[in-house]
GUKOL-479037 format. One record per atom (N, C-alpha, C): residue number from 1; atom name; x, y, z. Coordinates in Angstrom, 3 decimals, decimal comma. Layout:
<pts>
PT  nr atom     east    north       up
PT NUM   CA        X        Y        Z
...
</pts>
This chain:
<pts>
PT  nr atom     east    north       up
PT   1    N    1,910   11,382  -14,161
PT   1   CA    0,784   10,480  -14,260
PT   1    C   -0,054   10,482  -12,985
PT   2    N    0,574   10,929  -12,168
PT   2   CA   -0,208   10,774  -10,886
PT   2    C   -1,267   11,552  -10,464
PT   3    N   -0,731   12,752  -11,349
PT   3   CA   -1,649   13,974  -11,042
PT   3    C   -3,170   13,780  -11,932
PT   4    N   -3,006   12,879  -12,744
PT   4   CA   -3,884   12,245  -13,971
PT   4    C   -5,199   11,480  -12,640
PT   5    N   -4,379   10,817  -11,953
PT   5   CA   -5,025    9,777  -11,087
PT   5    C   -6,001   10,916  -10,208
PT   6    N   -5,031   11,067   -9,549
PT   6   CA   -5,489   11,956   -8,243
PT   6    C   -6,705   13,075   -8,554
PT   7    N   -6,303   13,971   -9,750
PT   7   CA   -7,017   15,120  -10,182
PT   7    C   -7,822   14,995  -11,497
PT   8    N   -7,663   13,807  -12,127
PT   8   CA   -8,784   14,029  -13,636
PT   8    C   -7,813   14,375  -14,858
PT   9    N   -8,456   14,170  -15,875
PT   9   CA   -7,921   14,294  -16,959
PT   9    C   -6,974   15,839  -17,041
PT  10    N   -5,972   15,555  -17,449
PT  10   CA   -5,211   17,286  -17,778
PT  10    C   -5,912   18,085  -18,919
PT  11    N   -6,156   18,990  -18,419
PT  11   CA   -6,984   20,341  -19,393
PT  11    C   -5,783   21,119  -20,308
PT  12    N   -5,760   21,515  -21,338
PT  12   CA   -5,015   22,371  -22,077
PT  12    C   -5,554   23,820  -21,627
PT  13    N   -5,180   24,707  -21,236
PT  13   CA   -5,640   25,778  -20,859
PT  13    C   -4,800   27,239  -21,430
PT  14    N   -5,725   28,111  -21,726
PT  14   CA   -4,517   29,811  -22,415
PT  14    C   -5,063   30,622  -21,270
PT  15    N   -5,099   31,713  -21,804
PT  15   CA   -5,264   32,814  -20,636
PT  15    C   -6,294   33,585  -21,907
PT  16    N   -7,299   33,821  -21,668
PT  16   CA   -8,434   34,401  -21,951
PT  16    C   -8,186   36,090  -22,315
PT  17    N   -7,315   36,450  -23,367
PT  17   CA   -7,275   37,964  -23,601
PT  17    C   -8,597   38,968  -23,294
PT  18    N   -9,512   38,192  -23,377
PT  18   CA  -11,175   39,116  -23,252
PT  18    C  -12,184   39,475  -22,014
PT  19    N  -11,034   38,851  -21,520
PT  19   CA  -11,420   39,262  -19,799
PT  19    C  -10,080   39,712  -19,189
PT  20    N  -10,599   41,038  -18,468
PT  20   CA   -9,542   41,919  -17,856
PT  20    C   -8,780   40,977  -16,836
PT  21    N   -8,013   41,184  -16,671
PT  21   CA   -7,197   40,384  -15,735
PT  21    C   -7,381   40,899  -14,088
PT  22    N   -7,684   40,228  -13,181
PT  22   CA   -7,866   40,315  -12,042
PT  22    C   -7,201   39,662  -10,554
PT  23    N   -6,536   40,032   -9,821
PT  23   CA   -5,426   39,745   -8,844
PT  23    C   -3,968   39,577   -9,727
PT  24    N   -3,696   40,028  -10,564
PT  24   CA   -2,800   39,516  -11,465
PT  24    C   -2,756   37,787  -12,242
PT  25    N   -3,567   37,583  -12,062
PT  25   CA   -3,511   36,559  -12,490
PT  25    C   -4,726   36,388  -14,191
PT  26    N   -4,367   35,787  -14,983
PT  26   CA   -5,043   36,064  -15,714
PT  26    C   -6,317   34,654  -15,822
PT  27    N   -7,494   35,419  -16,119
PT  27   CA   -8,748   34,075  -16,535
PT  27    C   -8,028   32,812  -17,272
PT  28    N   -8,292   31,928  -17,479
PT  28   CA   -7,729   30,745  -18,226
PT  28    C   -9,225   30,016  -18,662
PT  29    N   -8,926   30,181  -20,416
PT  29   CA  -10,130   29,138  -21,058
PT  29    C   -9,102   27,777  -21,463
PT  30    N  -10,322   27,039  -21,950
PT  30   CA   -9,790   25,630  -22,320
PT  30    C   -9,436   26,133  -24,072
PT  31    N   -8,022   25,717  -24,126
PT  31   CA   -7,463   26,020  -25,914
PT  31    C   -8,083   24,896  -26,948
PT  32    N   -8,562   25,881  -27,849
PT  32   CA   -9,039   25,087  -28,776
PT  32    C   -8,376   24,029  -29,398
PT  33    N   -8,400   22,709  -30,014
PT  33   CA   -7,318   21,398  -30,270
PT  33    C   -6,653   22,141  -31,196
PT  34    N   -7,511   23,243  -32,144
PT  34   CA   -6,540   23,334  -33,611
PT  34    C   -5,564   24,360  -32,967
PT  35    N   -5,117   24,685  -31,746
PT  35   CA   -4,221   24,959  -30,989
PT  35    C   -3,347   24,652  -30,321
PT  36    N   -3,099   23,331  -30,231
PT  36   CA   -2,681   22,589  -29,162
PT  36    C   -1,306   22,460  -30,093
PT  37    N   -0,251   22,425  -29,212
PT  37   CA    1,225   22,182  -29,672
PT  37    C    1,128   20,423  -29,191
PT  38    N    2,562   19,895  -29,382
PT  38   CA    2,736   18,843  -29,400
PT  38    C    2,938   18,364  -27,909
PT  39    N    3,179   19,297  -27,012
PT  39   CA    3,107   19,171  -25,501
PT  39    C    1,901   18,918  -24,834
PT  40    N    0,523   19,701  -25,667
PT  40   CA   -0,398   19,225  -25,592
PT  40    C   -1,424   18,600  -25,411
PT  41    N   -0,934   17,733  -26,674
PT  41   CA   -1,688   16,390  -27,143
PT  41    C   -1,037   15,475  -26,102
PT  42    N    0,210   15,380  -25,868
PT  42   CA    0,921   14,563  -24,703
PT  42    C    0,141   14,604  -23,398
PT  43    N   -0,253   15,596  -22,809
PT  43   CA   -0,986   16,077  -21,695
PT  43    C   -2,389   15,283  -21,888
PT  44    N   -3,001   15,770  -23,010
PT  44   CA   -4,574   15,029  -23,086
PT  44    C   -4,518   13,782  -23,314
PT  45    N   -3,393   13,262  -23,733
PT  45   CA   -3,582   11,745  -24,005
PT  45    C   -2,719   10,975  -22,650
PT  46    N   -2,580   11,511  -21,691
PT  46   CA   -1,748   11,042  -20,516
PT  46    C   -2,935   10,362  -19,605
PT  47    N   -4,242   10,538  -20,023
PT  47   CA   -5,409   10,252  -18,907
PT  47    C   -5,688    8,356  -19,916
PT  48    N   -5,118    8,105  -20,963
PT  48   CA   -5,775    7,383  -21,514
PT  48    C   -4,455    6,551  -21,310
PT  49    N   -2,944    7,233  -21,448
PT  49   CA   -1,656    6,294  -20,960
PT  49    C   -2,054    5,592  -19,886
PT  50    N   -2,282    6,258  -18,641
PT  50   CA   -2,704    5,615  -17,479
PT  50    C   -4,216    4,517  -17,351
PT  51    N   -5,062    4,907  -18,050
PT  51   CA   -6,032    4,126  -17,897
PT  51    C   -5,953    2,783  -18,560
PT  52    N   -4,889    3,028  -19,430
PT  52   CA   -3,845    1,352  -20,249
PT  52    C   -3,064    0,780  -19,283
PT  53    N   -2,306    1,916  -18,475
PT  53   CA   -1,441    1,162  -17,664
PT  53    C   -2,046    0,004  -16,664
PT  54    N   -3,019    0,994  -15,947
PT  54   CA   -4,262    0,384  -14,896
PT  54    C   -5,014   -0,733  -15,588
PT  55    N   -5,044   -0,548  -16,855
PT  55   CA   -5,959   -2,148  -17,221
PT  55    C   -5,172   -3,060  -17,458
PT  56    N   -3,622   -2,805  -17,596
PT  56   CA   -3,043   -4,490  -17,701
PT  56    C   -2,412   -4,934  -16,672
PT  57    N   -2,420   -4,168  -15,513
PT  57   CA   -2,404   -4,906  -14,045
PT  57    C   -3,404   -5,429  -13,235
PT  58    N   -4,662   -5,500  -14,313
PT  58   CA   -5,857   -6,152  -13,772
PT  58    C   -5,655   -7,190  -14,067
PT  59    N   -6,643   -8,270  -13,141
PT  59   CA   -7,191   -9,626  -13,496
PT  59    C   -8,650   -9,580  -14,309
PT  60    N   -9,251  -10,360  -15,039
PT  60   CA  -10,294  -10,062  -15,714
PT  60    C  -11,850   -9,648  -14,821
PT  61    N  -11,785  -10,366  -13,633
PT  61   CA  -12,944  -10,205  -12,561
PT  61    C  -12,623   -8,465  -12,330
PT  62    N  -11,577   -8,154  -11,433
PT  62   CA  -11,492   -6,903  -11,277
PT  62    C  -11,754   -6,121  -12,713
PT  63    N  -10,959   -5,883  -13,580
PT  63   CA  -11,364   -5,498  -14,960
PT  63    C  -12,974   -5,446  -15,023
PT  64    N  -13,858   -5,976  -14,994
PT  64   CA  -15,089   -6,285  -15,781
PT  64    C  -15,925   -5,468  -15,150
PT  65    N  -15,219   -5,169  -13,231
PT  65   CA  -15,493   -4,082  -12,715
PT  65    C  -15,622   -2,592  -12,654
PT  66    N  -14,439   -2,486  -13,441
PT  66   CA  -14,062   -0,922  -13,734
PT  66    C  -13,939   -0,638  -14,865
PT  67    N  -14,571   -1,653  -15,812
PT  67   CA  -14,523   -1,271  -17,242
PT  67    C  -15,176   -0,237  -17,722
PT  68    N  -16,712    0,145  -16,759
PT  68   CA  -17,559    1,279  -17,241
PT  68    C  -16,427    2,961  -16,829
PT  69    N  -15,523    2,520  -16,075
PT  69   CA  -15,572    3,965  -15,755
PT  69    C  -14,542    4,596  -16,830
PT  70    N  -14,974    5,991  -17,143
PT  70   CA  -13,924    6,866  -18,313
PT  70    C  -12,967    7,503  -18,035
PT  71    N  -12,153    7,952  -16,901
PT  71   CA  -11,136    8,602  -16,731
PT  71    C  -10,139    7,438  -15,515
PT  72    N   -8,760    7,868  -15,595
PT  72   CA   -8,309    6,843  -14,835
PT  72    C   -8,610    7,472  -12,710
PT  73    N   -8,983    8,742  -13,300
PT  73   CA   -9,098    9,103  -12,269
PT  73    C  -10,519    7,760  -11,216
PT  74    N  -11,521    7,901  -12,272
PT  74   CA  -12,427    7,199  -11,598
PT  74    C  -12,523    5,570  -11,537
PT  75    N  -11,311    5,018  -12,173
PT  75   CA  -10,657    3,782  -11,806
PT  75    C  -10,345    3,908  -10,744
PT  76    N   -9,286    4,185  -10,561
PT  76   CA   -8,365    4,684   -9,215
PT  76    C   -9,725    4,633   -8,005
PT  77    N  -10,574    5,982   -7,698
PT  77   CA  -11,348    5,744   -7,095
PT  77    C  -12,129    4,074   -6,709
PT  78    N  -12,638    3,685   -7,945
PT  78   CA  -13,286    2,192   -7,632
PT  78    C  -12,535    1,239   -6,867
PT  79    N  -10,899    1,182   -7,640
PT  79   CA  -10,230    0,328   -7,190
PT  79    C  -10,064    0,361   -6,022
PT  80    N   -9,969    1,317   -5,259
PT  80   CA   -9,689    2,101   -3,759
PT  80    C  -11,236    1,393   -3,114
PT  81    N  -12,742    1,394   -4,068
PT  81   CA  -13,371    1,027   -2,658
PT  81    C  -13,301   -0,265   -3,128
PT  82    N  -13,178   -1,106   -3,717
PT  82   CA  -13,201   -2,247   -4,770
PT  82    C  -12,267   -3,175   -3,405
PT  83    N  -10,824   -2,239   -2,813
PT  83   CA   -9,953   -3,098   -2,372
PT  83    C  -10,295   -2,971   -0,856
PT  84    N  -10,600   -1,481   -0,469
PT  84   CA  -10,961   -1,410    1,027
PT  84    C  -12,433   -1,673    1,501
PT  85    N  -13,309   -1,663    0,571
PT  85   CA  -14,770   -2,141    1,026
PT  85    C  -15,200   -1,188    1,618
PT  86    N  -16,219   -1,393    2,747
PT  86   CA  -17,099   -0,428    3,300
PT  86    C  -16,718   -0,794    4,661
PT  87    N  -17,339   -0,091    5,400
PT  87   CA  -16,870    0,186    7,078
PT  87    C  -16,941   -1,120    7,688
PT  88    N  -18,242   -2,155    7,612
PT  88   CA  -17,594   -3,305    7,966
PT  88    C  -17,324   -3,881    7,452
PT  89    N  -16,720   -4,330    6,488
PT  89   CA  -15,748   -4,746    5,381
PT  89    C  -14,303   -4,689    6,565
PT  90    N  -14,034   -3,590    6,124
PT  90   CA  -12,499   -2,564    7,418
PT  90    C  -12,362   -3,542    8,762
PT  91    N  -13,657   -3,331    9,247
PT  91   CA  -13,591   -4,051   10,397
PT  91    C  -13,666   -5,604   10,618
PT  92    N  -13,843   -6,253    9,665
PT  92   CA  -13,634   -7,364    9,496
PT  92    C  -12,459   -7,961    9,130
PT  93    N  -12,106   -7,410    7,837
PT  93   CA  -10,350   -7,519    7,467
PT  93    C   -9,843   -7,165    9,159
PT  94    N   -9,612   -6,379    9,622
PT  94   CA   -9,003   -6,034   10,979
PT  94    C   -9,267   -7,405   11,762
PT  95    N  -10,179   -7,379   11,931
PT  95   CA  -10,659   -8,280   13,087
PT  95    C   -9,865   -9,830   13,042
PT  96    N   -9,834  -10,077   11,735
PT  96   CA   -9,226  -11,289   10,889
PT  96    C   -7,946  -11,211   11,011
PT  97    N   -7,365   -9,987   10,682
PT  97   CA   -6,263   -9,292   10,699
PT  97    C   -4,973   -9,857   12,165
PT  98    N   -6,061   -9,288   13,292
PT  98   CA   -5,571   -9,233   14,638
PT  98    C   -5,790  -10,681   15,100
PT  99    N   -6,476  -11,386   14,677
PT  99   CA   -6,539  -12,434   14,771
PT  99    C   -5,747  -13,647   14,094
PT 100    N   -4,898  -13,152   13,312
PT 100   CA   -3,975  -14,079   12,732
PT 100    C   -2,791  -13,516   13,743
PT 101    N   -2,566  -12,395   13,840
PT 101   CA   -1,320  -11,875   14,694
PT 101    C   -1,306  -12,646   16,455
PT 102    N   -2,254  -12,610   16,707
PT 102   CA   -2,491  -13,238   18,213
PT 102    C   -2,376  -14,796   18,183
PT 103    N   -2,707  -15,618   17,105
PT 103   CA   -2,119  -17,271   16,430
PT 103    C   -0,697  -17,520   16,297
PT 104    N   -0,172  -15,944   15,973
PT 104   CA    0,541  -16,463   15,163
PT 104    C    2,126  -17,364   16,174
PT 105    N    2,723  -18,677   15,493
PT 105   CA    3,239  -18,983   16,288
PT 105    C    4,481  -19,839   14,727
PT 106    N    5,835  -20,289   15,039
PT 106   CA    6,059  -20,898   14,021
PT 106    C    5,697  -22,213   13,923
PT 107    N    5,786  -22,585   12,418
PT 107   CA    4,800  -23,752   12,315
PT 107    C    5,911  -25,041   12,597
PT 108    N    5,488  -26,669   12,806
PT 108   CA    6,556  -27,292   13,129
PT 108    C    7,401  -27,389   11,430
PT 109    N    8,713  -27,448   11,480
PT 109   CA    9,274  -27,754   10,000
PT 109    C    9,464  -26,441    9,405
PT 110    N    9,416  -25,522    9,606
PT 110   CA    9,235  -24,173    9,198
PT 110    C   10,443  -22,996    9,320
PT 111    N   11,013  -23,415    8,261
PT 111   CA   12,586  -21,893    8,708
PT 111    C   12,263  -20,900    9,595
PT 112    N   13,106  -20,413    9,932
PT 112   CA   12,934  -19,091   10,429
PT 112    C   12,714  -17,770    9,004
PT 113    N   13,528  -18,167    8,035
PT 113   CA   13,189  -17,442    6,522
PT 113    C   11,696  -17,309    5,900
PT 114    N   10,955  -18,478    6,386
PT 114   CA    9,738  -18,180    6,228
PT 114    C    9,071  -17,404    7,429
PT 115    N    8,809  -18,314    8,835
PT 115   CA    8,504  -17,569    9,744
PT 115    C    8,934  -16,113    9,647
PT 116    N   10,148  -15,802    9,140
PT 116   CA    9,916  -13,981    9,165
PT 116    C    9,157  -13,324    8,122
PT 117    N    9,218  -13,887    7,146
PT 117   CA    7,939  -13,570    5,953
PT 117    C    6,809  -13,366    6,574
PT 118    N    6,136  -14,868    7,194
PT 118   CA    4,813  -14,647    7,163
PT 118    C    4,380  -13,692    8,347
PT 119    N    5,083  -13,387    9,111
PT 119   CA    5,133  -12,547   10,562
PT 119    C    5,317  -11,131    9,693
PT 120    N    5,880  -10,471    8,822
PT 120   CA    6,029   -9,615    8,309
PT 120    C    4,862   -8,904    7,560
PT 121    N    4,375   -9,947    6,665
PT 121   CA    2,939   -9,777    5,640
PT 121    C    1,763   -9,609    6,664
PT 122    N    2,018  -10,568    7,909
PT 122   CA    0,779  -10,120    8,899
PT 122    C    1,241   -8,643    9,774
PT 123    N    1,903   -8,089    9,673
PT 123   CA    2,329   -6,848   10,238
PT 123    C    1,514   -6,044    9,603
PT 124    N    2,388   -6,101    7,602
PT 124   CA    1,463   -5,156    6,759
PT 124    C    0,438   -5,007    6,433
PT 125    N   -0,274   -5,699    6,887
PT 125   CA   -1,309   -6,259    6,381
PT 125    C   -2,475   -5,303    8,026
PT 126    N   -1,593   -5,340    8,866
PT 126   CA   -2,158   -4,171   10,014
PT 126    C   -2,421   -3,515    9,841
PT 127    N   -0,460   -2,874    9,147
PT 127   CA   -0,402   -1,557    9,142
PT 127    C   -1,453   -0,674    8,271
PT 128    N   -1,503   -1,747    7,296
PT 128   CA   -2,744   -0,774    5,977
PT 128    C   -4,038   -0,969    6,896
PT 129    N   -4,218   -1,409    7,686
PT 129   CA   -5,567   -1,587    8,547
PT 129    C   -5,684   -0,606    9,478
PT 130    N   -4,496    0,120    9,421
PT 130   CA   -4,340    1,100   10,173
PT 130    C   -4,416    0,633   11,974
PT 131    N   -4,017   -0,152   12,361
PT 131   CA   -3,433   -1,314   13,324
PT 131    C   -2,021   -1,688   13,570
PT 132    N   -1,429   -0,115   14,004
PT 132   CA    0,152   -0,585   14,693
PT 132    C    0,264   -1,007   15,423
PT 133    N    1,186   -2,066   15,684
PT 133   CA    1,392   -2,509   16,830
PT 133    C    3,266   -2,276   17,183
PT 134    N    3,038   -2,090   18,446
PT 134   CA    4,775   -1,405   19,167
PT 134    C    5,834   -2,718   18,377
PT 135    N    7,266   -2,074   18,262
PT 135   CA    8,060   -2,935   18,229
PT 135    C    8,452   -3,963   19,417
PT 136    N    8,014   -3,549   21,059
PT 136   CA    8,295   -4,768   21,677
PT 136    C    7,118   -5,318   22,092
PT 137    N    5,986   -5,385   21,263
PT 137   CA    4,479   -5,795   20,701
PT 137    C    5,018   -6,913   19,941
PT 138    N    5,527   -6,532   19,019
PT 138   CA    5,775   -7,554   18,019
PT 138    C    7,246   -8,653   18,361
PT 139    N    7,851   -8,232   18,831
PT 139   CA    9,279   -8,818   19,211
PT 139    C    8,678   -9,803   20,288
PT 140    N    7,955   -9,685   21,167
PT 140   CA    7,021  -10,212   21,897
PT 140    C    7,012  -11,715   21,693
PT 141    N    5,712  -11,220   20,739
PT 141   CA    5,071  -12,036   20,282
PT 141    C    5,441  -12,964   19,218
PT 142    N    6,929  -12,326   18,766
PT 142   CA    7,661  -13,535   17,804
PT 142    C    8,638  -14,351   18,689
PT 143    N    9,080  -13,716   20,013
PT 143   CA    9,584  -14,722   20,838
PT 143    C    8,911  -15,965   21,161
PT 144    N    7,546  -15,369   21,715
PT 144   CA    6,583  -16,675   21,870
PT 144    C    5,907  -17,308   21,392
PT 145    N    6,237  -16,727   19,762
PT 145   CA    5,922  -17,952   19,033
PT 145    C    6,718  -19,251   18,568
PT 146    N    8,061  -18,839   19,114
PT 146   CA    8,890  -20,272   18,760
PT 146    C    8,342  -21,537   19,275
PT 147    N    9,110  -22,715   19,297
PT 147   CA    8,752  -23,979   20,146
PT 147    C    9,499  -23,975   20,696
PT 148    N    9,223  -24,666   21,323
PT 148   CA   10,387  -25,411   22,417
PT 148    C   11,535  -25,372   22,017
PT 149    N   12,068  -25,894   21,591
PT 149   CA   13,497  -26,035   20,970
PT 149    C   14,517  -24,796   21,048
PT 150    N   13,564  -23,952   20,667
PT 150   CA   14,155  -22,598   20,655
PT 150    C   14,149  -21,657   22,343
PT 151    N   13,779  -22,332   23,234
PT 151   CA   14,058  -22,088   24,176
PT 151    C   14,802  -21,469   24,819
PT 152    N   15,915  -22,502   24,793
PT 152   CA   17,334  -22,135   25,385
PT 152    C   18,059  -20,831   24,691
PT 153    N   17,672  -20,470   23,412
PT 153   CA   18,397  -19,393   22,338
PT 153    C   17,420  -18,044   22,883
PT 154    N   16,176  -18,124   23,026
PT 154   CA   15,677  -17,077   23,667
PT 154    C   15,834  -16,585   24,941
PT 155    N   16,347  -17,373   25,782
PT 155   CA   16,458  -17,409   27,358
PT 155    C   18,213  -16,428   27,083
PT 156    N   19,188  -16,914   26,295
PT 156   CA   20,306  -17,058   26,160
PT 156    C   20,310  -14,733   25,636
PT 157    N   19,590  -15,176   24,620
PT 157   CA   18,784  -13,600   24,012
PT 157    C   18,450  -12,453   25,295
PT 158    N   17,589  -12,894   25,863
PT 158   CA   16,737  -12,419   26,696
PT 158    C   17,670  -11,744   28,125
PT 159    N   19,121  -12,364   28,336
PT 159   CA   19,859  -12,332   29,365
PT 159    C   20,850  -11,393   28,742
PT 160    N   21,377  -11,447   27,654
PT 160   CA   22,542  -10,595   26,524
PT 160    C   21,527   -9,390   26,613
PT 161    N   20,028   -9,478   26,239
PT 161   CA   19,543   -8,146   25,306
PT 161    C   18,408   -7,770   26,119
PT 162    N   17,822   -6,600   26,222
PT 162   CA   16,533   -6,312   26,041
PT 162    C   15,690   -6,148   24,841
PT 163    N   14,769   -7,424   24,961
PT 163   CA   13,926   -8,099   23,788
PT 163    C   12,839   -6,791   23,813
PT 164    N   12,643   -6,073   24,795
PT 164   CA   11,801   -5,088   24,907
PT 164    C   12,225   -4,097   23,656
PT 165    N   13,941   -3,898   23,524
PT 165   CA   14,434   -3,067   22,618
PT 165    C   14,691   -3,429   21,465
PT 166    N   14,285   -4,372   21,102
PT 166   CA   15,655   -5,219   19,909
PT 166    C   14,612   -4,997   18,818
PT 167    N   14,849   -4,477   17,950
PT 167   CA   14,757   -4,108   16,515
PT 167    C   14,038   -5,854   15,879
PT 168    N   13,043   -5,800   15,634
PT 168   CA   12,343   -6,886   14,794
PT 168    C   13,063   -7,994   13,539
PT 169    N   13,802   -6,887   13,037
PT 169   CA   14,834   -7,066   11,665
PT 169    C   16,073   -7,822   12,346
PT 170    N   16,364   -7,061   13,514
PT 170   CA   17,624   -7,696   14,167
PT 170    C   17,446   -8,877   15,124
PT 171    N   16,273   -9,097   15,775
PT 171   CA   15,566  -10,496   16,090
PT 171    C   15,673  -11,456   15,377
PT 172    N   15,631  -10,913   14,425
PT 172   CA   14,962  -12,776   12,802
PT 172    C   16,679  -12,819   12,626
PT 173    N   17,587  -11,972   12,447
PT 173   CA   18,841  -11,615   12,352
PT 173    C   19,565  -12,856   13,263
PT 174    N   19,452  -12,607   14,138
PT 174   CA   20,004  -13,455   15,170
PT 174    C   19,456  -14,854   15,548
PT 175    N   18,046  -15,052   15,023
PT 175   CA   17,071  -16,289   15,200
PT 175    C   17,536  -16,633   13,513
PT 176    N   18,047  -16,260   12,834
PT 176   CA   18,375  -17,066   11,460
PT 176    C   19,626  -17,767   11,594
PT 177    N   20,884  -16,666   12,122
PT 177   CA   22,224  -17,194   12,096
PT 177    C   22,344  -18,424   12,815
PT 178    N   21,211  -18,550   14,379
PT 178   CA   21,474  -19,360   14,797
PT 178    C   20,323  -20,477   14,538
PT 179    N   19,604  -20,476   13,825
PT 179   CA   19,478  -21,591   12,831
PT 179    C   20,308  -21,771   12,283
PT 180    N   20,989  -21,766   11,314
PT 180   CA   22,042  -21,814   10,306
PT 180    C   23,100  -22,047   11,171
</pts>
């Protein structure tokens, strides 16, 4: 199905007996339908599987958008600028982007189970922005976003480990248990 997306509808294709064959390879016409085996019809109707699939993971706004287009190939396309926009579009999501990451701090009342969620979604939410940031970038900046309270457990961290090194996953790891 993907190749449906990426490349356009699948062509049924033979090899053209009426043209000499050249590099070894032979010409290829498009086979007439009253030709087509049952592998076929599977192939030509794979552009219309997908363009079903793609319309019932829409919402009706998006839908009403890409309803004109005929192949799923040129869904796919829309949806792509539909979701990334135009150049400052990019740079705005980013900008917004980096700007929630530099806020970000935990909220009062707030697990650490969430705090690693929402610290996570603002990561990905980079990364598709094409906006990495280092692991002791981010380890960082989730140290200093605790409160107070959490003080003494980071100080305690910070003397055992290098926070410079410590794996993000294994941070929330150790900031959960000792919640809990």
């Amino acid at each position: 199905m993907w190749y449906v997306i990426t490349d356009g509808p699948m062509k049924n294709l033979k090899a053209n007996t009426a043209v000499a064959i050249t590099d070894g390879a032979p010409h290829r016409i498009e086979k007439p339908k009253d030709e087509w085996t049952t592998e076929d019809k599977r192939k030509a109707n794979l552009d219309n599987v997908v363009k079903e699939i793609l319309y019932k993971t829409l919402d009706k706004v998006t839908f009403s958008k890409i309803k004109i287009c005929k192949t799923a190939k040129e869904i796919w396309e829309k949806l792509i600028q539909l979701c990334k926009g135009n150049e400052q579009t990019k740079e705005y999501k980013l900008s917004v982007a980096v700007q929630k990451f530099d806020n970000t701090k935990m909220k009062a009342g707030e697990s650490m189970h969430k705090y690693d969620e929402r610290v996570n979604c603002i990561i990905n939410e980079l990364n598709a922005l094409g906006k990495v940031y280092s692991n002791k970038e981010v380890t960082l900046k989730v140290v200093r976003g605790l409160p107070k309270e959490w003080d003494v457990k980071t100080m305690a961290m910070g003397e055992s480990k290098d926070l410079n090194k410590v794996e993000l996953d294994d941070l929330f790891a150790d900031l959960k248990a000792y919640e809990f």
